[in-house]
MDAnalysis code that builds the backbone (N, CA, C; Angstrom):
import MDAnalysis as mda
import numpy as np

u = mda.Universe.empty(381, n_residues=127, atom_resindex=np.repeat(np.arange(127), 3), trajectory=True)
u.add_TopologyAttr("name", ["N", "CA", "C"] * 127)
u.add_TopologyAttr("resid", np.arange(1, 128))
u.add_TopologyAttr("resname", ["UNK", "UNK", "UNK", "UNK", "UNK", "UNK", "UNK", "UNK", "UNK", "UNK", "UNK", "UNK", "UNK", "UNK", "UNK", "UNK", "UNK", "UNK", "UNK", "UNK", "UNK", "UNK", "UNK", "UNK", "UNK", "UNK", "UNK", "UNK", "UNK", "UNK", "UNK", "UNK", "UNK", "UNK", "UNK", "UNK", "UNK", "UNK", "UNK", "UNK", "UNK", "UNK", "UNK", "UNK", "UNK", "UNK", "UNK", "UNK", "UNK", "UNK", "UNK", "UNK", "UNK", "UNK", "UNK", "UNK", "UNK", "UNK", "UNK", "UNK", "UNK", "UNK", "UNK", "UNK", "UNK", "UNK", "UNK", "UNK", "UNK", "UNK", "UNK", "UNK", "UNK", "UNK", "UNK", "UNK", "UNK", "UNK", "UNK", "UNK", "UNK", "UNK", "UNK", "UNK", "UNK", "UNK", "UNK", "UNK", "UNK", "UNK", "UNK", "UNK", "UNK", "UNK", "UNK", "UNK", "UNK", "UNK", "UNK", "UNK", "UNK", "UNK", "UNK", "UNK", "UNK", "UNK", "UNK", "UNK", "UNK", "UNK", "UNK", "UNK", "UNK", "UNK", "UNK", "UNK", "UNK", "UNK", "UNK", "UNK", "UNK", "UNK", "UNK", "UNK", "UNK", "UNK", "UNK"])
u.atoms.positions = np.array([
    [14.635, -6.971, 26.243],
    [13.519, -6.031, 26.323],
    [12.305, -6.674, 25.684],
    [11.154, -6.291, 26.221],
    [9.676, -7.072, 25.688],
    [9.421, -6.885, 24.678],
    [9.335, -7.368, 23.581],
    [9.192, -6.306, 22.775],
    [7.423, -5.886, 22.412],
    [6.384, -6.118, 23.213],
    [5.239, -5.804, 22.599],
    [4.337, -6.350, 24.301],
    [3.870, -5.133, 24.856],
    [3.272, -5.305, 26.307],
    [1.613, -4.713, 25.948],
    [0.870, -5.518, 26.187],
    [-0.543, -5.378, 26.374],
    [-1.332, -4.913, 27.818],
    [-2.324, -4.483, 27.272],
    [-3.017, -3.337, 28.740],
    [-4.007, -3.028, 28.513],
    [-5.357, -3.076, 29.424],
    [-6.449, -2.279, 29.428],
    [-7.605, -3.343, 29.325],
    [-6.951, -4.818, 29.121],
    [-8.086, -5.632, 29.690],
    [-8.634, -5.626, 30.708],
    [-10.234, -6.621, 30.850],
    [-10.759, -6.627, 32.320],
    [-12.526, -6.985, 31.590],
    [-13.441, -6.734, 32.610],
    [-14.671, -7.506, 32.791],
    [-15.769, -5.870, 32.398],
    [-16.399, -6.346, 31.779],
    [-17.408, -5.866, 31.125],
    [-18.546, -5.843, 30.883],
    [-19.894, -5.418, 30.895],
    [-21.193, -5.838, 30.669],
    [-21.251, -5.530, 28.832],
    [-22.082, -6.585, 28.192],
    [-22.500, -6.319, 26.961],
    [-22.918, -5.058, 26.883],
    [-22.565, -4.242, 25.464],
    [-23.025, -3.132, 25.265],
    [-21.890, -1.899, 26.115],
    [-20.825, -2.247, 26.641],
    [-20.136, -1.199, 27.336],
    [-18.497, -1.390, 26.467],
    [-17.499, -0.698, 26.866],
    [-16.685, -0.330, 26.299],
    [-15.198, -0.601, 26.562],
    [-14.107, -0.927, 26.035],
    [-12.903, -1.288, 26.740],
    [-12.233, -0.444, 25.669],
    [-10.624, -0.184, 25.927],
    [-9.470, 0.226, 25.374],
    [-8.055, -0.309, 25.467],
    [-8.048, -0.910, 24.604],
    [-6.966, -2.006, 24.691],
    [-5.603, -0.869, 24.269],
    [-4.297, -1.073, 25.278],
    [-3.199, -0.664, 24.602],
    [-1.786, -1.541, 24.171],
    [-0.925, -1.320, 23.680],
    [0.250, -2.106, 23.468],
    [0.901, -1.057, 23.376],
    [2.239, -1.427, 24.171],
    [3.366, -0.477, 24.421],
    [4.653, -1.308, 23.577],
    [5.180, -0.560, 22.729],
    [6.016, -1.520, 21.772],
    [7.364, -0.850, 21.803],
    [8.517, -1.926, 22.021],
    [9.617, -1.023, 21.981],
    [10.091, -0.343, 20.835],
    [10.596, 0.551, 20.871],
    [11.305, 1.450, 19.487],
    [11.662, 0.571, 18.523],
    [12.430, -0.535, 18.725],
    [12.786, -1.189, 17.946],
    [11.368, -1.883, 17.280],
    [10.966, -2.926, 18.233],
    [9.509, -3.159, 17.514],
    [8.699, -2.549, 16.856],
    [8.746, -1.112, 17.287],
    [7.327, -0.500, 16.357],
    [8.114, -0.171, 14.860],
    [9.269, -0.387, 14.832],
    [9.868, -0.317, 12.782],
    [9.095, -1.515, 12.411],
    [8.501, -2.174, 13.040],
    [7.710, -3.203, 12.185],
    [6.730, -2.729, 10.983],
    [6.775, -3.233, 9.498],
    [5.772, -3.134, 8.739],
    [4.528, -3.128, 9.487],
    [4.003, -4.175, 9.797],
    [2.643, -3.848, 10.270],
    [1.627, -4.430, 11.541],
    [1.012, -3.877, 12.477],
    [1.152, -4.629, 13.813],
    [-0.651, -4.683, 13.916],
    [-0.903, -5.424, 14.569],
    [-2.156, -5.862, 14.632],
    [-2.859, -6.763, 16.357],
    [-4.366, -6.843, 16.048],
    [-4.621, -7.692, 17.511],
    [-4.938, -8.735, 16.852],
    [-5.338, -9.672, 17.919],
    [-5.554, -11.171, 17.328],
    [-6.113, -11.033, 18.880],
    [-7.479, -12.302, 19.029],
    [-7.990, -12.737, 19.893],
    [-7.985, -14.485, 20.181],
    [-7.956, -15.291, 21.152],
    [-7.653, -16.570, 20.928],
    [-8.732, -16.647, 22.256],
    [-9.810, -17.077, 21.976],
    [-11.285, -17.821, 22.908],
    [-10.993, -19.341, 23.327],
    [-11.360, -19.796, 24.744],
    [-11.183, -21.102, 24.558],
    [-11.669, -21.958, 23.737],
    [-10.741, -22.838, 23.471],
    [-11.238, -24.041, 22.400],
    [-11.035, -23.593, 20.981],
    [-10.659, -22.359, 20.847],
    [-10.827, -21.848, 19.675],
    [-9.615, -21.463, 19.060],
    [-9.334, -21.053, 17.800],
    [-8.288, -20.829, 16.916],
    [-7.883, -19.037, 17.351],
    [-6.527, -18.484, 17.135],
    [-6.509, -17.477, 17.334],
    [-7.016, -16.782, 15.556],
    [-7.518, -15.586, 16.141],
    [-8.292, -14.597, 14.946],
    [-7.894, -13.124, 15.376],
    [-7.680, -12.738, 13.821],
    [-6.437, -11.570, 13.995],
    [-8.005, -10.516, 13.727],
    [-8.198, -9.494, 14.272],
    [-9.269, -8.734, 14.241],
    [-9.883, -7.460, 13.810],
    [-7.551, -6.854, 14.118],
    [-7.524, -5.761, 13.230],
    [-6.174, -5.460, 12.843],
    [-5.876, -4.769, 12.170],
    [-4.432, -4.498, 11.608],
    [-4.298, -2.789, 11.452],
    [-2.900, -2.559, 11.134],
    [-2.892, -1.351, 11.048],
    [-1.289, -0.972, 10.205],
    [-1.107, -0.616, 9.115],
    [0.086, -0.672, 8.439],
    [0.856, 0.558, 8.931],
    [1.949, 0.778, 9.660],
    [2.484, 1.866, 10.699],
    [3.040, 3.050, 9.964],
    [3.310, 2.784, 8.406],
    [4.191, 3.825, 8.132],
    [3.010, 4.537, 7.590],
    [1.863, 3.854, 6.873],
    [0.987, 4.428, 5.952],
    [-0.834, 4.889, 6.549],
    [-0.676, 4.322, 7.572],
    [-1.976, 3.913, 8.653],
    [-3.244, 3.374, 8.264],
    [-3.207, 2.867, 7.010],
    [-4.040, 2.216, 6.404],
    [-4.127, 0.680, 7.345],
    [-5.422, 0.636, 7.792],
    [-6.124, -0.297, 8.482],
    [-7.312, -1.284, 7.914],
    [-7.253, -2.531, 8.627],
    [-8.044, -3.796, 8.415],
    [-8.965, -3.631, 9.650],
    [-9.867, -4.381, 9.361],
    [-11.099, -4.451, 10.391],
    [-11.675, -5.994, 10.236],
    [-11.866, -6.638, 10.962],
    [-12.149, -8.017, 10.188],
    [-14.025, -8.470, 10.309],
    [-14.321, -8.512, 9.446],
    [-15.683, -8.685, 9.728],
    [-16.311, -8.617, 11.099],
    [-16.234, -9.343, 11.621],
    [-16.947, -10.044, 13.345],
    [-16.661, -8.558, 13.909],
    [-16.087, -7.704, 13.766],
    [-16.009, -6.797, 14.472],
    [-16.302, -5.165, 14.165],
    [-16.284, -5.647, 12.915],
    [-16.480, -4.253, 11.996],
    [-17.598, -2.718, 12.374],
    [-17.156, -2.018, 12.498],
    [-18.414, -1.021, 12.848],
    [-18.459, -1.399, 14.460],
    [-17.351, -2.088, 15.492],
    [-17.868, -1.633, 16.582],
    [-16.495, -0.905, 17.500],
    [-14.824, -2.115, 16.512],
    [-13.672, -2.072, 16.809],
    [-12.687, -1.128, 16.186],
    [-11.882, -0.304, 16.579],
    [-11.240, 0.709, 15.697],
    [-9.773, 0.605, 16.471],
    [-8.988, 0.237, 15.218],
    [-7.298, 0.082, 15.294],
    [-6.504, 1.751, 15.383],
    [-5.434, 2.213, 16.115],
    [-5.082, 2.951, 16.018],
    [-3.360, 3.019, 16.286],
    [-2.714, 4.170, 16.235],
    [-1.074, 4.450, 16.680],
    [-1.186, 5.475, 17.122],
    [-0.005, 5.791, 18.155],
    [0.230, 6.761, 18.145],
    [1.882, 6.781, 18.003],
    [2.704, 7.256, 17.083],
    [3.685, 6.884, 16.542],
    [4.664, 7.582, 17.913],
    [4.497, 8.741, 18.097],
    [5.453, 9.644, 19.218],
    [5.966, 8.440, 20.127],
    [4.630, 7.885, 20.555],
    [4.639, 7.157, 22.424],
    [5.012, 5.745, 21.039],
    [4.925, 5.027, 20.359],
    [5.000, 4.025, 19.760],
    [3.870, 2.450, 20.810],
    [2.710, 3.375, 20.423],
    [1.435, 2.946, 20.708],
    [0.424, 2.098, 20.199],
    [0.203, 1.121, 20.354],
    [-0.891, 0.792, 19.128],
    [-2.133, 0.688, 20.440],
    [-3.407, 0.610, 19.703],
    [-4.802, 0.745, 20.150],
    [-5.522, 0.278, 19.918],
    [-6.567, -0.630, 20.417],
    [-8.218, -1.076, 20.220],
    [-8.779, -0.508, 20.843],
    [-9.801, 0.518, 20.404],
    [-11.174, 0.711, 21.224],
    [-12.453, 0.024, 20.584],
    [-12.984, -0.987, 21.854],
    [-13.721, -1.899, 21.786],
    [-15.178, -1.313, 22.102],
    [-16.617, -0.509, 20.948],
    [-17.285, -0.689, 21.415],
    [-18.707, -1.620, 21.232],
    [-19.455, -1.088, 21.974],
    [-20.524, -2.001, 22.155],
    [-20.003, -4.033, 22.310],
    [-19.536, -4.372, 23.096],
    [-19.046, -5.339, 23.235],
    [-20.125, -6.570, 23.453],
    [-20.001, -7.523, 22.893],
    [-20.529, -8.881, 23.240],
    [-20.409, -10.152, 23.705],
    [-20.647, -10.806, 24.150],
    [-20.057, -12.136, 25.387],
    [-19.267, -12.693, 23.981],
    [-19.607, -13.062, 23.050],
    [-18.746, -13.255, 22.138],
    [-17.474, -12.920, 21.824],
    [-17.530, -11.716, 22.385],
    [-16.020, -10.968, 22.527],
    [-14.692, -11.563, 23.161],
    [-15.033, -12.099, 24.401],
    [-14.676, -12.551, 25.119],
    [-13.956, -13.406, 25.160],
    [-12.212, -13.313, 25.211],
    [-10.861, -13.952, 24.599],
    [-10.031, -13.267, 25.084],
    [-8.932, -13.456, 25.260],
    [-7.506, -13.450, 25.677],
    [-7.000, -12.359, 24.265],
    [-6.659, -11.309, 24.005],
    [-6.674, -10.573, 22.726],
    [-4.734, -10.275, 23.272],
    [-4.252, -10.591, 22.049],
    [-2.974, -10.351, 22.020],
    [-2.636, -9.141, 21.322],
    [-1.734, -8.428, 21.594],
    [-0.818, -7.581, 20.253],
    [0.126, -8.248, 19.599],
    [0.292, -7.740, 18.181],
    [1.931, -8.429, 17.314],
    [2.262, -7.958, 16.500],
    [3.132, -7.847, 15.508],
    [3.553, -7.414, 14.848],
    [4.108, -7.964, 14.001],
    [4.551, -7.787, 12.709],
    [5.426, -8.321, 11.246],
    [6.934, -7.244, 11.101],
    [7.553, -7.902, 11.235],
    [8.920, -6.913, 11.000],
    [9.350, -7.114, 9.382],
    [8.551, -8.157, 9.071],
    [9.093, -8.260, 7.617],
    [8.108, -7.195, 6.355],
    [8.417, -7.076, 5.417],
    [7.605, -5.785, 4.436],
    [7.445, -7.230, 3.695],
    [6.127, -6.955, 2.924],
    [5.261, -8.342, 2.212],
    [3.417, -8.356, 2.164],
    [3.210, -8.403, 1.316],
    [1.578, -8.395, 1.310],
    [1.170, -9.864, 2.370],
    [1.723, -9.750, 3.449],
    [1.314, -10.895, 4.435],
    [0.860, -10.628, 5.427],
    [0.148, -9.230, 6.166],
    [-0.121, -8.876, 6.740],
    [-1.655, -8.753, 7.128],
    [-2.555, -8.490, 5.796],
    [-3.904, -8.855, 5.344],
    [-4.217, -10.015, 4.915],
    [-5.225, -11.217, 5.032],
    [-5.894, -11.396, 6.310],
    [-4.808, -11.393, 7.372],
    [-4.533, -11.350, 8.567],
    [-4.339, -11.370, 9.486],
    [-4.215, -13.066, 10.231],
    [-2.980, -13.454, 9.935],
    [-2.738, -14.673, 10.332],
    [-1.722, -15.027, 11.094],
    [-1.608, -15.822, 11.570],
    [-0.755, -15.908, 13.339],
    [0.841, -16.070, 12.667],
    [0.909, -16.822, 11.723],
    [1.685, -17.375, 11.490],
    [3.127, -16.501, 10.618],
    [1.989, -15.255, 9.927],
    [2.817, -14.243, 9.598],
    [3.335, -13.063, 10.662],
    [3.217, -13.113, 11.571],
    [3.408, -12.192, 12.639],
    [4.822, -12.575, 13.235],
    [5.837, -12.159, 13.538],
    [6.803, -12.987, 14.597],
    [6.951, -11.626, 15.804],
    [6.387, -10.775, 15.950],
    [6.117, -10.678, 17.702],
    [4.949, -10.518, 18.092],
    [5.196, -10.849, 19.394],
    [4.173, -11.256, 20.122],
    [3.841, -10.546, 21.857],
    [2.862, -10.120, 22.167],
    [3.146, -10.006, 23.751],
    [2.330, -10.914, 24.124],
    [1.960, -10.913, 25.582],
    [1.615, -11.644, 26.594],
    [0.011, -12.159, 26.656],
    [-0.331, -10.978, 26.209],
    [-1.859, -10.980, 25.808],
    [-2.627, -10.167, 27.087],
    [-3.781, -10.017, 26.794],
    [-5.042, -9.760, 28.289],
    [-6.104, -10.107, 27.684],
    [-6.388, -10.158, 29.260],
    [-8.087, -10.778, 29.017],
    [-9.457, -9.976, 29.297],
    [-10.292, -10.209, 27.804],
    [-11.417, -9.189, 28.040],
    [-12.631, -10.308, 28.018],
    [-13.419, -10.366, 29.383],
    [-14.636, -11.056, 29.021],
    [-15.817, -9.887, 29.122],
    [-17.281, -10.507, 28.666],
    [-17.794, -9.825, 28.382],
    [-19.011, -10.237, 28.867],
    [-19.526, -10.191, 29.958],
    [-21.056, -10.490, 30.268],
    [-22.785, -10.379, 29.807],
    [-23.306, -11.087, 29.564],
    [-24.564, -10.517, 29.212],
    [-25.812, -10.221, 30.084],
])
């Protein structure tokens, strides 16, 4: 089973709006804490937001702050980006993932502490 499926990418004009979802299996969403990460060509992946599942205390990472908002919905075992006011900058392959392990390793948001992963989608962003 997958354990972490991404949705709601696609093409955009600057200044308009997307909603990113991840569908996580039951088992996956017992993860401590699940988050997005974006990976641009040429570029390093950057984790953008986080969201701790049992407590819902959330990260926002600078570059995005005041436009990106992390969410759950625990019932459907949901996680969420709503992306607004968007900028060509934006514009990356944005994954979902998650930490199954409990550990202050979750903030900053680094690839390496995460072990799932989905497929990713792609949001570009025109100007």
């Amino acid at each position: 089973q997958v354990p972490l499926v991404e949705s709601g990418g696609g093409s955009v004009q600057a200044g308009g709006s997307l909603r990113l979802s991840c569908a996580a299996s039951a088992y996956t969403y017992r993860a401590y804490c699940m988050g997005w990460f974006r990976q641009a060509p040429g570029k390093e992946r950057e984790g953008v937001a986080v969201i701790y599942t049992r407590g819902g205390s959330t990260y926002i990472a600078d570059s995005v702050k005041g436009r990106f908002t992390i969410s759950q919905d625990s019932a459907r075992n949901t996680l969420t980006l709503q992306m607004n006011n968007l900028k060509p900058e934006d514009t990356a392959m944005y994954y979902c993932a998650a930490r199954g392990i409990s550990g202050n390793y979750c903030v900053p948001p680094l690839e390496y502490n995460y072990n799932y992963w989905g497929q990713g989608t792609q949001v570009t962003v025109s100007s």
